[in-house]
mmCIF file as Biopython writes it, N, C-alpha, C and O atoms, coordinates in Angstrom:
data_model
#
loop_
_atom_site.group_PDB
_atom_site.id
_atom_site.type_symbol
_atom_site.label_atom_id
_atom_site.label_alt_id
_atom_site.label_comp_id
_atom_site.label_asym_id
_atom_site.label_entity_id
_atom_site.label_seq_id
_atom_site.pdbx_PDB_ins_code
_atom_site.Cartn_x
_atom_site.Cartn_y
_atom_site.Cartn_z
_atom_site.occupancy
_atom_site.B_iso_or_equiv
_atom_site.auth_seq_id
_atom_site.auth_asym_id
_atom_site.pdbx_PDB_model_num
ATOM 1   N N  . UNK A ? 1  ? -107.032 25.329 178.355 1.0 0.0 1  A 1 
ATOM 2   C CA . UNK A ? 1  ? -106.613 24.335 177.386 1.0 0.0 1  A 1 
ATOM 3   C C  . UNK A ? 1  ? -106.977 22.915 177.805 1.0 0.0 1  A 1 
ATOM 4   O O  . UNK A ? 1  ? -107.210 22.018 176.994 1.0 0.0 1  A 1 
ATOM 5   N N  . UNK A ? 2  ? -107.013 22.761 179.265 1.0 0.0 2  A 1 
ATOM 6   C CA . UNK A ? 2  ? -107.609 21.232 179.540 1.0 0.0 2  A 1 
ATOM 7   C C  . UNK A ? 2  ? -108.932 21.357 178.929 1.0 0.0 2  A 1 
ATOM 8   O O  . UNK A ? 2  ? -109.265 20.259 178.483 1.0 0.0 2  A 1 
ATOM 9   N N  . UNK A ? 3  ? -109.815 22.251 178.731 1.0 0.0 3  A 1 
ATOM 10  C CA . UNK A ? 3  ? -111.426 21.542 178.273 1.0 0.0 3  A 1 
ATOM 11  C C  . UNK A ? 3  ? -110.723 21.137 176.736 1.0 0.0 3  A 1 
ATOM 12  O O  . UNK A ? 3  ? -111.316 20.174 176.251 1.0 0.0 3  A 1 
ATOM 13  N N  . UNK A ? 4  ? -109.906 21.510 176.100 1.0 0.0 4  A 1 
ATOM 14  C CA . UNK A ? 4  ? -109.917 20.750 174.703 1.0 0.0 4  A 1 
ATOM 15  C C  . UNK A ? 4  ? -110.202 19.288 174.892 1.0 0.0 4  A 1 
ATOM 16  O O  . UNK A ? 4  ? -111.106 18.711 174.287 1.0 0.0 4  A 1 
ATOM 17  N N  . UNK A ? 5  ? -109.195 18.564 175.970 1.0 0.0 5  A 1 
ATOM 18  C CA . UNK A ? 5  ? -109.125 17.132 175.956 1.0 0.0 5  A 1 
ATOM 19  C C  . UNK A ? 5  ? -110.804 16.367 176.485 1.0 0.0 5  A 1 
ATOM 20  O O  . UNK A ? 5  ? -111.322 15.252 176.419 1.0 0.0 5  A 1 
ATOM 21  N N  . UNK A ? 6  ? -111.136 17.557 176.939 1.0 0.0 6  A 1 
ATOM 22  C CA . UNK A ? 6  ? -112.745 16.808 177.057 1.0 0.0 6  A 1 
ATOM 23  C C  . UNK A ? 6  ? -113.652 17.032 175.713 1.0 0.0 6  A 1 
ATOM 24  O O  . UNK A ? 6  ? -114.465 16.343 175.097 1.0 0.0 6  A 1 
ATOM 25  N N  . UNK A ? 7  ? -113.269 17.940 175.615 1.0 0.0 7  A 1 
ATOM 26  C CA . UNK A ? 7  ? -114.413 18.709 174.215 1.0 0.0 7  A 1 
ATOM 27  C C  . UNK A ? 7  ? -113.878 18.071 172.968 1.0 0.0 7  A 1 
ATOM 28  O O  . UNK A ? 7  ? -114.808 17.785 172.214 1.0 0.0 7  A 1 
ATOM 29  N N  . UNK A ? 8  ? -112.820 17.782 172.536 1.0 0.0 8  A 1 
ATOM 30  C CA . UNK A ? 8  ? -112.186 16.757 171.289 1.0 0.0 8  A 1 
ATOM 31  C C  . UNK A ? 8  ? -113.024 15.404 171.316 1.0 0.0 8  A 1 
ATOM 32  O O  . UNK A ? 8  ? -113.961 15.100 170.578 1.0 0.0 8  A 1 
ATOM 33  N N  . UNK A ? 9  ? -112.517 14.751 172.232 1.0 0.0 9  A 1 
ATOM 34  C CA . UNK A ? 9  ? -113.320 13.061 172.098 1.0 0.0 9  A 1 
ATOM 35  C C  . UNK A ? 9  ? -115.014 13.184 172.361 1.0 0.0 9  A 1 
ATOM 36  O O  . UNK A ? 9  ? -115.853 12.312 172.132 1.0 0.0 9  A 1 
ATOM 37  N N  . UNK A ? 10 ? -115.184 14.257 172.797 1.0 0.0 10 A 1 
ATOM 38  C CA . UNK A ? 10 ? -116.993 14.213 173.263 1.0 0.0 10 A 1 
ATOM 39  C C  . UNK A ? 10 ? -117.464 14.763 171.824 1.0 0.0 10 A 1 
ATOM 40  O O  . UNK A ? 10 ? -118.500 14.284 171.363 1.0 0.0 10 A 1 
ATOM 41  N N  . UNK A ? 11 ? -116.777 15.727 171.096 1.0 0.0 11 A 1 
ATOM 42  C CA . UNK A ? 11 ? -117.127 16.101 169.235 1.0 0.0 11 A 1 
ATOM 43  C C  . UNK A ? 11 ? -117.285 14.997 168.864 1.0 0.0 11 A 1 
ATOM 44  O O  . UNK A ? 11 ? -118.412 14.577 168.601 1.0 0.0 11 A 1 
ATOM 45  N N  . UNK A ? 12 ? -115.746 13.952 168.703 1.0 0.0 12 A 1 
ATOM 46  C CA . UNK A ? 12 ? -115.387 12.861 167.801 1.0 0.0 12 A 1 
ATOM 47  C C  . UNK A ? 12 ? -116.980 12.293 168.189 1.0 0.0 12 A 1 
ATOM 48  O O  . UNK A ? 12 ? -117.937 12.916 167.730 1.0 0.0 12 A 1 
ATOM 49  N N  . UNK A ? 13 ? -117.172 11.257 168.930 1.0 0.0 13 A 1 
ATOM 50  C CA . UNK A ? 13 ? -117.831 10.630 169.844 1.0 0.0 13 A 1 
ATOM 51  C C  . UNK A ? 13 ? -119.332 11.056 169.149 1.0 0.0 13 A 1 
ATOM 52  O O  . UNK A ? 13 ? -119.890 10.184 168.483 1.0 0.0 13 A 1 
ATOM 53  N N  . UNK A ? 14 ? -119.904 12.209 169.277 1.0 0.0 14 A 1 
ATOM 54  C CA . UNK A ? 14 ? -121.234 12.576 168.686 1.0 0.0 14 A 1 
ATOM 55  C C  . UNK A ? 14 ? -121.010 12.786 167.303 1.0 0.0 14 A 1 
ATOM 56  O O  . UNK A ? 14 ? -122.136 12.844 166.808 1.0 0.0 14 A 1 
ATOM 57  N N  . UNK A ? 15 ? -120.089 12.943 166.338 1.0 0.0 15 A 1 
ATOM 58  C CA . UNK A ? 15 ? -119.860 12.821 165.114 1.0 0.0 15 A 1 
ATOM 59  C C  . UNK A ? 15 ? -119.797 11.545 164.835 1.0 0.0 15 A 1 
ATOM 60  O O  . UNK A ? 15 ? -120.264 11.423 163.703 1.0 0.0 15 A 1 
ATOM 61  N N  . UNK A ? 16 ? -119.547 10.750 165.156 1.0 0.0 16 A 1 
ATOM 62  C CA . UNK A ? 16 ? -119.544 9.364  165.458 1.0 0.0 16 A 1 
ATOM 63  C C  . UNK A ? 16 ? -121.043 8.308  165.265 1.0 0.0 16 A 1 
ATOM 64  O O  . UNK A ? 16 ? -121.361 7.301  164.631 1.0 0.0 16 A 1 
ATOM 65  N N  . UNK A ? 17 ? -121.672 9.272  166.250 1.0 0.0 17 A 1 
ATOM 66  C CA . UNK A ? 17 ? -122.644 8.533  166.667 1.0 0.0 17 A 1 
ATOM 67  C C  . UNK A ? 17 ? -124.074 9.146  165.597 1.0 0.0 17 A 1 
ATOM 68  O O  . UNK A ? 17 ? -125.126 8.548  165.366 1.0 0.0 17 A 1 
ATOM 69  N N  . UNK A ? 18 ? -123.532 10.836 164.982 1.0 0.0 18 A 1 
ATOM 70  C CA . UNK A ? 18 ? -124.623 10.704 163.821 1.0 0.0 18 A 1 
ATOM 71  C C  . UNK A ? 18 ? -124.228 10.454 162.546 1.0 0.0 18 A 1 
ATOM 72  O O  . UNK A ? 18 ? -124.834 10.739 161.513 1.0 0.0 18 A 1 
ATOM 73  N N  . UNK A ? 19 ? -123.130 9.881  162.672 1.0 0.0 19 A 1 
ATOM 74  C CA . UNK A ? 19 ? -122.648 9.084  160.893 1.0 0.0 19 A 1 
ATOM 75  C C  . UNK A ? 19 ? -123.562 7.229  161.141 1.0 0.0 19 A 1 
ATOM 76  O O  . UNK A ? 19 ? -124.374 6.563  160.499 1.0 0.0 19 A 1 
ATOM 77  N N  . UNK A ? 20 ? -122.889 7.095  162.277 1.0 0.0 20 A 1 
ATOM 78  C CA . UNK A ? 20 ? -123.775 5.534  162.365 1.0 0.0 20 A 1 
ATOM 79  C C  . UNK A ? 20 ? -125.172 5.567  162.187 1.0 0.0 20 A 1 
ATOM 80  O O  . UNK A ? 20 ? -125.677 4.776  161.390 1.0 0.0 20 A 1 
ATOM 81  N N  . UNK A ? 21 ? -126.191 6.730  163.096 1.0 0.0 21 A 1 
ATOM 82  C CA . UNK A ? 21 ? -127.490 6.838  162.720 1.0 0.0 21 A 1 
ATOM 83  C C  . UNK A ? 21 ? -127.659 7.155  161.332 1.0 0.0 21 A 1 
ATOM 84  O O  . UNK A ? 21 ? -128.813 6.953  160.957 1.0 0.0 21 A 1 
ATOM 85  N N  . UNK A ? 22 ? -126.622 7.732  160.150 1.0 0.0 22 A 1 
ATOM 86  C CA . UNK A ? 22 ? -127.124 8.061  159.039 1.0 0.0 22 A 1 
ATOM 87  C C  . UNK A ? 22 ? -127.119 6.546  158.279 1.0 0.0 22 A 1 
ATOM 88  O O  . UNK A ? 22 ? -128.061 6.045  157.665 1.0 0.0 22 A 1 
ATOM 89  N N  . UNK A ? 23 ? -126.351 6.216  158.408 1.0 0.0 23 A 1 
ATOM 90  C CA . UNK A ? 23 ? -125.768 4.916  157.703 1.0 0.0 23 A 1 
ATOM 91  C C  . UNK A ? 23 ? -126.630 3.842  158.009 1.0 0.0 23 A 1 
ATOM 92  O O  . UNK A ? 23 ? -126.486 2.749  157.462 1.0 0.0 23 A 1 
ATOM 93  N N  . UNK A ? 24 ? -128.023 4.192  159.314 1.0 0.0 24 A 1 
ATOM 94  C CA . UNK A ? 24 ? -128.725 2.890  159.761 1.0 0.0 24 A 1 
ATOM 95  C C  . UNK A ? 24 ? -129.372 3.199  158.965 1.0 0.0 24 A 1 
ATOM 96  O O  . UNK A ? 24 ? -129.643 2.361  158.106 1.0 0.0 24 A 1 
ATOM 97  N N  . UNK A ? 25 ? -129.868 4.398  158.877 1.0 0.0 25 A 1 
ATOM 98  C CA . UNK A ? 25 ? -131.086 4.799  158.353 1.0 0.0 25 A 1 
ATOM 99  C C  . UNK A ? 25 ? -130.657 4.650  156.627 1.0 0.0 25 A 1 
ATOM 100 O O  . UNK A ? 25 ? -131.710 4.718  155.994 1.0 0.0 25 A 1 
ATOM 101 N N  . UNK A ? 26 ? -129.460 4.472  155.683 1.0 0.0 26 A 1 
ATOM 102 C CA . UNK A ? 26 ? -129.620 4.450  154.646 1.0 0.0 26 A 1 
ATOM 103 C C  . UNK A ? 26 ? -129.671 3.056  154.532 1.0 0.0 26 A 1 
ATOM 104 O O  . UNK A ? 26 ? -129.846 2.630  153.390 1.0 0.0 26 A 1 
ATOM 105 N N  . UNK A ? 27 ? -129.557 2.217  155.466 1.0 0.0 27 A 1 
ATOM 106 C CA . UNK A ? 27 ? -129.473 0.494  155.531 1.0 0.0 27 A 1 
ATOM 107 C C  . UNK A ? 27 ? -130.938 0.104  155.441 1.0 0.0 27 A 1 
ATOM 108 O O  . UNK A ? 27 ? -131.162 -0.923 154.800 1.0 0.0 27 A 1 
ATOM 109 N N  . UNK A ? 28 ? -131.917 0.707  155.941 1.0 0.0 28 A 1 
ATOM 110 C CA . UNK A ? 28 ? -132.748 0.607  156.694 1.0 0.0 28 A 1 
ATOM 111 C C  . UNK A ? 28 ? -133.893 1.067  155.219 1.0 0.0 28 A 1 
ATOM 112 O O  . UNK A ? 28 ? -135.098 0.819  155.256 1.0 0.0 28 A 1 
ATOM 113 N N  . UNK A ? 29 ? -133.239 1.723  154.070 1.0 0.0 29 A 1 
ATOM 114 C CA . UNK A ? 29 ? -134.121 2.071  152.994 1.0 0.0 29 A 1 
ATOM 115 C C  . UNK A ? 29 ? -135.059 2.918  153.365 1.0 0.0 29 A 1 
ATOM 116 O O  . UNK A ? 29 ? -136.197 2.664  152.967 1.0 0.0 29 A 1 
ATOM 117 N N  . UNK A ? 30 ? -134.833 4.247  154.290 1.0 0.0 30 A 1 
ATOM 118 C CA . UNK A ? 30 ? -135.708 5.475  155.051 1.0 0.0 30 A 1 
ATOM 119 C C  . UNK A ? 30 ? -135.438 6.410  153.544 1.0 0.0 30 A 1 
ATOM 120 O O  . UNK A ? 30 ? -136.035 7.487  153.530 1.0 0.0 30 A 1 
ATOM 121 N N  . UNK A ? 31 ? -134.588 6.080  152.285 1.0 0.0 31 A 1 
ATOM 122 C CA . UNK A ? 31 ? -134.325 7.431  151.543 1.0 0.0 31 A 1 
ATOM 123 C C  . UNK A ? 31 ? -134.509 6.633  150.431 1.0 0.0 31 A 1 
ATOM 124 O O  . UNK A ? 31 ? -133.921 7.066  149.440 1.0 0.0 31 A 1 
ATOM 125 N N  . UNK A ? 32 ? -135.122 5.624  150.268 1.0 0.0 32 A 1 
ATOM 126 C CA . UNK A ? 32 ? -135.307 4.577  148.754 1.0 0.0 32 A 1 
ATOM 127 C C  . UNK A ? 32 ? -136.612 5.203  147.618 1.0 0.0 32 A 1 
ATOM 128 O O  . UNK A ? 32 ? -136.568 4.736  146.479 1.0 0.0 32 A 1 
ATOM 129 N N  . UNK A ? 33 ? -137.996 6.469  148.004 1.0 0.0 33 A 1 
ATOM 130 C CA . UNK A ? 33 ? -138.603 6.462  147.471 1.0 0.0 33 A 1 
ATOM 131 C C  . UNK A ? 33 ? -139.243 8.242  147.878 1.0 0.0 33 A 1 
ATOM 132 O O  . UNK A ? 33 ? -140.360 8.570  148.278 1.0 0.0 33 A 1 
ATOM 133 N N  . UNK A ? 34 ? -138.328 8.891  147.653 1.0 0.0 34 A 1 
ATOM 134 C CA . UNK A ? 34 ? -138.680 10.378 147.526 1.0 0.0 34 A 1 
ATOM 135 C C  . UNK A ? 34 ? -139.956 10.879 147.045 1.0 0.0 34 A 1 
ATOM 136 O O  . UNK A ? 34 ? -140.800 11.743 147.287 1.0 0.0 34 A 1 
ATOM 137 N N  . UNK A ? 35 ? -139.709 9.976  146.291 1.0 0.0 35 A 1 
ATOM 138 C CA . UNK A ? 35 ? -141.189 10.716 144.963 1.0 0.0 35 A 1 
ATOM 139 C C  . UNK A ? 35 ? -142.109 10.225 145.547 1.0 0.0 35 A 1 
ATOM 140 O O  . UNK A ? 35 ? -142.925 10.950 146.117 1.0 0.0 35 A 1 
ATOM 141 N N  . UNK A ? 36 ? -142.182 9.330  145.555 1.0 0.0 36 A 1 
ATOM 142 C CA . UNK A ? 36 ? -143.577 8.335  146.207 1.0 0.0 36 A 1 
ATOM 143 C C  . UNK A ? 36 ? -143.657 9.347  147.172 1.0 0.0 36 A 1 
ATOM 144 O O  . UNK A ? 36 ? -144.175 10.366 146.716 1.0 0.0 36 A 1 
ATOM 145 N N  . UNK A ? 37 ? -143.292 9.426  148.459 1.0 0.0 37 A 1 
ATOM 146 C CA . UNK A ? 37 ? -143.933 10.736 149.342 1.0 0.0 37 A 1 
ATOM 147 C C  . UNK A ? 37 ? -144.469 11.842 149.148 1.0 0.0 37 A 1 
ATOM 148 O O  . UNK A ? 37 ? -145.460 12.300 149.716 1.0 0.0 37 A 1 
ATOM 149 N N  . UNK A ? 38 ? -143.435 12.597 147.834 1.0 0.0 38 A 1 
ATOM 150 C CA . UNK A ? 38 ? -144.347 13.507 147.829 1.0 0.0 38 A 1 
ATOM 151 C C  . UNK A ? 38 ? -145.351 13.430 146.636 1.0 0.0 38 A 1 
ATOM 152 O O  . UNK A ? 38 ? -145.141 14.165 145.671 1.0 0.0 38 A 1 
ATOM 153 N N  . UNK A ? 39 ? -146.278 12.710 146.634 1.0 0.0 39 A 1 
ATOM 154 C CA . UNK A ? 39 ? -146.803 12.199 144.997 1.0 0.0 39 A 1 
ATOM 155 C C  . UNK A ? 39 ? -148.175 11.629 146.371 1.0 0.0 39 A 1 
ATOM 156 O O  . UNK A ? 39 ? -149.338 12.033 146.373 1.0 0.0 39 A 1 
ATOM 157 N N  . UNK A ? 40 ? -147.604 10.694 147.334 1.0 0.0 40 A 1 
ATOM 158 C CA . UNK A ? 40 ? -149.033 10.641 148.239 1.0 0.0 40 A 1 
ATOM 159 C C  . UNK A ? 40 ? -149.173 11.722 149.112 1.0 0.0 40 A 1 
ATOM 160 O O  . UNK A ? 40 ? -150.084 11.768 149.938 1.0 0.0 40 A 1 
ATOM 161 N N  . UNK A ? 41 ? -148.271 12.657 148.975 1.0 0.0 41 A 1 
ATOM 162 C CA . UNK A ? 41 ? -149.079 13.811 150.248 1.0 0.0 41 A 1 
ATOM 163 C C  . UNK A ? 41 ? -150.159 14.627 149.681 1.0 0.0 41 A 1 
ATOM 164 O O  . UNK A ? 41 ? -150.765 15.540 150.242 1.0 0.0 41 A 1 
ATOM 165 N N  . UNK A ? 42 ? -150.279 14.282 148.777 1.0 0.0 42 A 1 
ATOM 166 C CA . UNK A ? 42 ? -151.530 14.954 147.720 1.0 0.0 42 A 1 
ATOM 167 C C  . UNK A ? 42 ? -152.373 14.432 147.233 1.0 0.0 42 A 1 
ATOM 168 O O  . UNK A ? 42 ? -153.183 14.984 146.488 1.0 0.0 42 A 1 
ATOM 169 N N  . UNK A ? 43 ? -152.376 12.539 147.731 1.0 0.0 43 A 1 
ATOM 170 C CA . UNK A ? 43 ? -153.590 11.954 147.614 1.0 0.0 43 A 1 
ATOM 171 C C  . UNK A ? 43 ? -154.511 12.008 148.612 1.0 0.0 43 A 1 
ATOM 172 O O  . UNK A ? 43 ? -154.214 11.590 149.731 1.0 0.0 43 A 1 
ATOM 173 N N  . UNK A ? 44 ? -155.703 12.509 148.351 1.0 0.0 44 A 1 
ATOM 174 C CA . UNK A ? 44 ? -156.797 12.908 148.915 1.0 0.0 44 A 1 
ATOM 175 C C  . UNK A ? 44 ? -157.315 11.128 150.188 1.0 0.0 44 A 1 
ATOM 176 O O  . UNK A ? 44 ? -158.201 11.240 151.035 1.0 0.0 44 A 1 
ATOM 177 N N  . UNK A ? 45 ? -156.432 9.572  149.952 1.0 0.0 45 A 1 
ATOM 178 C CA . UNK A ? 45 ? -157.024 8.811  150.313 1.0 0.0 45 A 1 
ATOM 179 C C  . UNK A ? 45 ? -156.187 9.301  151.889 1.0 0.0 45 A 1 
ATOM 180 O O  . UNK A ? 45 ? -156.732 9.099  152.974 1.0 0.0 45 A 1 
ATOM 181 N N  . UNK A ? 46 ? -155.168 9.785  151.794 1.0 0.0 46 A 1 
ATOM 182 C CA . UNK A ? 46 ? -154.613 10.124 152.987 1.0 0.0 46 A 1 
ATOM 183 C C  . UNK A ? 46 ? -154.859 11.149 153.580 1.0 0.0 46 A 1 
ATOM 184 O O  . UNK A ? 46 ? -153.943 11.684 154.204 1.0 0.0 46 A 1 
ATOM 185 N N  . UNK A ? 47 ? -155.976 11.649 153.572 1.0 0.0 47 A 1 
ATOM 186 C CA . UNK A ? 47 ? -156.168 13.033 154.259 1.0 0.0 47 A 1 
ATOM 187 C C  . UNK A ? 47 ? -156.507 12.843 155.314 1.0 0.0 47 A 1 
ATOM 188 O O  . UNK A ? 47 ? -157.122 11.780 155.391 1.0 0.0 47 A 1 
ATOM 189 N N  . UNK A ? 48 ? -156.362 13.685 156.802 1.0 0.0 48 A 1 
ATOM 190 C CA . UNK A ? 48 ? -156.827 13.538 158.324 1.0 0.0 48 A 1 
ATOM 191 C C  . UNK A ? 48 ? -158.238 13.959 158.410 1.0 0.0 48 A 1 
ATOM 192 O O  . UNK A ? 48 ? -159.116 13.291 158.957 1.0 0.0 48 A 1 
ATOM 193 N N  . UNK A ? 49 ? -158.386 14.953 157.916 1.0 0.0 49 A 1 
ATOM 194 C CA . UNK A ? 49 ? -159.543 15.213 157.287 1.0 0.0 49 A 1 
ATOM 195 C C  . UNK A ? 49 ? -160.625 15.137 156.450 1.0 0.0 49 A 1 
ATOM 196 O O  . UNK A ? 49 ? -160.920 16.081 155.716 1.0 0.0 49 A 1 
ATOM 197 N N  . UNK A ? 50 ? -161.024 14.484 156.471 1.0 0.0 50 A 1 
ATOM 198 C CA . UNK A ? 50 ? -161.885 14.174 155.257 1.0 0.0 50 A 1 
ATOM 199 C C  . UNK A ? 50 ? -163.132 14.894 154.551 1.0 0.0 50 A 1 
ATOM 200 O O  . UNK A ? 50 ? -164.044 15.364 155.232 1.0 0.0 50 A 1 
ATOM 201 N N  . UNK A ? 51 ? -163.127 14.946 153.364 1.0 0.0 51 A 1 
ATOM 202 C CA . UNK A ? 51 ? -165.057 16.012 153.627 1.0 0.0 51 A 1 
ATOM 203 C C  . UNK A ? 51 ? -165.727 14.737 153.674 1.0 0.0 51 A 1 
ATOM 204 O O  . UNK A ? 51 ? -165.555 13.527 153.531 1.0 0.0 51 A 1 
ATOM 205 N N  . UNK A ? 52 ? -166.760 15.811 154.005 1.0 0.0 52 A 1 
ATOM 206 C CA . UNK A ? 52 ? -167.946 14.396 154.487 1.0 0.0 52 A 1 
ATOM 207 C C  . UNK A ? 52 ? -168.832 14.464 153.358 1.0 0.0 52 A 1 
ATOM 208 O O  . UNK A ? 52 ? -169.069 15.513 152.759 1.0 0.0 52 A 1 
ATOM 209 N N  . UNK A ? 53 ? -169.527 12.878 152.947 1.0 0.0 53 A 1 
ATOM 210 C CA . UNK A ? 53 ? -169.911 12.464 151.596 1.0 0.0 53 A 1 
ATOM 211 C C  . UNK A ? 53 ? -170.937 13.105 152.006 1.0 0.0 53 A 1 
ATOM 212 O O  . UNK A ? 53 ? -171.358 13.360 153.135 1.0 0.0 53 A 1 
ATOM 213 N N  . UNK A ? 54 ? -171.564 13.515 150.200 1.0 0.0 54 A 1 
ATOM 214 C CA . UNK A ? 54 ? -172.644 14.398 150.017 1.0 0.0 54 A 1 
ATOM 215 C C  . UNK A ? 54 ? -173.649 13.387 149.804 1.0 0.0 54 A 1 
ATOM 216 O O  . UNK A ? 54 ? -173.384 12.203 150.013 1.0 0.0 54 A 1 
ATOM 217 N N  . UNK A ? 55 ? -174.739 13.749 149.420 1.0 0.0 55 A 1 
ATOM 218 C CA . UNK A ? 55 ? -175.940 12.571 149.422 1.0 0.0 55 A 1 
ATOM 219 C C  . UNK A ? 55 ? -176.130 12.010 148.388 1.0 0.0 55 A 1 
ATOM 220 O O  . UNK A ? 55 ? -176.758 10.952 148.375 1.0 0.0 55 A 1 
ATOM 221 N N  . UNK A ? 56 ? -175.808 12.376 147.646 1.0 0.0 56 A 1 
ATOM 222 C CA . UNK A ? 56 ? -175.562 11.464 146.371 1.0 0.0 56 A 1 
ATOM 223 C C  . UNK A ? 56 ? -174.495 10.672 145.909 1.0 0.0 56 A 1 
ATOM 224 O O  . UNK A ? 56 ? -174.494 9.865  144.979 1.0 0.0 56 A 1 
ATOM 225 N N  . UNK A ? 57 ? -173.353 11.085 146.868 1.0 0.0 57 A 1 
ATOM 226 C CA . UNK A ? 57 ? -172.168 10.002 146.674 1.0 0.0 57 A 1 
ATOM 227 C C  . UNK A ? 57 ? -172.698 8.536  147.540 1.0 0.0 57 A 1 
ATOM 228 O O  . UNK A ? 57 ? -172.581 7.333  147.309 1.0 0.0 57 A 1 
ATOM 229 N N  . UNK A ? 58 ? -173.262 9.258  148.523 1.0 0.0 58 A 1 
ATOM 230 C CA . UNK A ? 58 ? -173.622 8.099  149.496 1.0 0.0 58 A 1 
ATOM 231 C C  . UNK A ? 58 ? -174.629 6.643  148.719 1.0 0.0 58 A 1 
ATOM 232 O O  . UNK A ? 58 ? -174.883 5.499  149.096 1.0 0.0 58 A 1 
ATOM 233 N N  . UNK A ? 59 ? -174.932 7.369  147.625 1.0 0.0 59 A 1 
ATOM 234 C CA . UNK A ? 59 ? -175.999 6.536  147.409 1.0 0.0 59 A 1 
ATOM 235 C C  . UNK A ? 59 ? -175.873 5.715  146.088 1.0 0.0 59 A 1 
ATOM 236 O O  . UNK A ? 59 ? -176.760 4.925  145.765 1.0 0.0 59 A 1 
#
């Protein structure tokens, strides 16, 4: 029964500490534009990859 008194405030404490990280991050406007993300993960200007121009685009 003594680990409760450690294991209670060390819960509180990290419950704590990911309500503040949520709350930076909704301060912080990390959740302001959903769509927009997924609307550019399908624009081709952002790809890692790119194809490589054919010879007539080039020109």
């Amino acid at each position: 029964m003594e680990v409760l008194a450690i294991l209670i405030p060390v819960s509180l404490f990290l419950g704590l500490m990911g309500l503040a990280a949520f709350i930076w991050t909704l301060r912080k406007g990390m959740y302001d534009d959903p769509e927009g993300d997924s609307r550019r993960i399908l624009d081709p200007q952002y790809d890692d990859k790119p194809k490589p121009l054919r010879d007539e685009d080039a020109r």
